[in-house]
C-alpha positions as CSV (number, residue, x, y, z in Angstrom):
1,X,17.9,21.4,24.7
2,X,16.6,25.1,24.1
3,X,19.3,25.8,21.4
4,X,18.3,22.5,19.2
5,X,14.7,23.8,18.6
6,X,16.2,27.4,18.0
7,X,17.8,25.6,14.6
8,X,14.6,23.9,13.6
9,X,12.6,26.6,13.5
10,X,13.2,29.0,10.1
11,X,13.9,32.0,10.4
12,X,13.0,35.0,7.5
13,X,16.2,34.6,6.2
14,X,16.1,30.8,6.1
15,X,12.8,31.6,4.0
16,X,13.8,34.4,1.7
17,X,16.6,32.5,1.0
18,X,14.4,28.9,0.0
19,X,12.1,30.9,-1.9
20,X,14.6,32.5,-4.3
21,X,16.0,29.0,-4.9
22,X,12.9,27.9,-5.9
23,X,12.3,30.5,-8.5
24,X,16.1,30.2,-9.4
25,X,15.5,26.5,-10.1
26,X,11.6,26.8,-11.4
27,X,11.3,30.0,-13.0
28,X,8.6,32.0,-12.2
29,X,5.8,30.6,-14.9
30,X,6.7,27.2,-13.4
31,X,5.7,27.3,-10.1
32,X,2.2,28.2,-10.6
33,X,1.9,25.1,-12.6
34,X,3.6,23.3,-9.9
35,X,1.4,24.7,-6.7
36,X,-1.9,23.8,-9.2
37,X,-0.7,20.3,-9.2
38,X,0.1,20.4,-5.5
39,X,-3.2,21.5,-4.6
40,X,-4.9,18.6,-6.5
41,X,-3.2,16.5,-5.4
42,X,-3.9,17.6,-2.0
43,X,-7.2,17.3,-3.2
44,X,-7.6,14.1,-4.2
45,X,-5.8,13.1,-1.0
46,X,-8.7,14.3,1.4
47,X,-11.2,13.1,-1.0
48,X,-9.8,9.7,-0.7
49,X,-9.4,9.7,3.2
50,X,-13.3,11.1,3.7
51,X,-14.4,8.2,1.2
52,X,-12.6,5.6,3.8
53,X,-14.0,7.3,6.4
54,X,-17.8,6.7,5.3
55,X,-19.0,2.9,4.9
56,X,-20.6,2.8,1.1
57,X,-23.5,1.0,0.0
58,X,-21.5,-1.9,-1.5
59,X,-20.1,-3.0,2.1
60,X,-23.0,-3.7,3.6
61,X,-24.0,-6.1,0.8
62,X,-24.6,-9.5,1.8
């Protein structure tokens, strides 16, 4: 069981290796456009998830 969590885990390599792919397949004035959307998106995501966390005025309307 030891060596299957050996192969999950990345190694350098394994990341050296994804990120030149990336830039092979982006270019490198892509992906800052790409991480900016990312990050809004992200964003948005915990922005939504706080706002269902809070009850709003309108729910406790009756």
């Amino acid at each position: 069981m030891i060596t299957s969590s050996i192969f999950l885990a990345p190694g350098a390599w394994q990341i050296i290796l994804i990120v030149v792919v990336v830039l092979l397949l982006f270019g490198g004035k892509k992906i800052p456009e790409l991480m900016r959307g990312l990050g809004s998106g992200i964003k948005e995501f915990k922005d939504a998830s706080k706002a269902e966390d809070k009850p709003s005025a309108t729910d406790n309307k009756e």
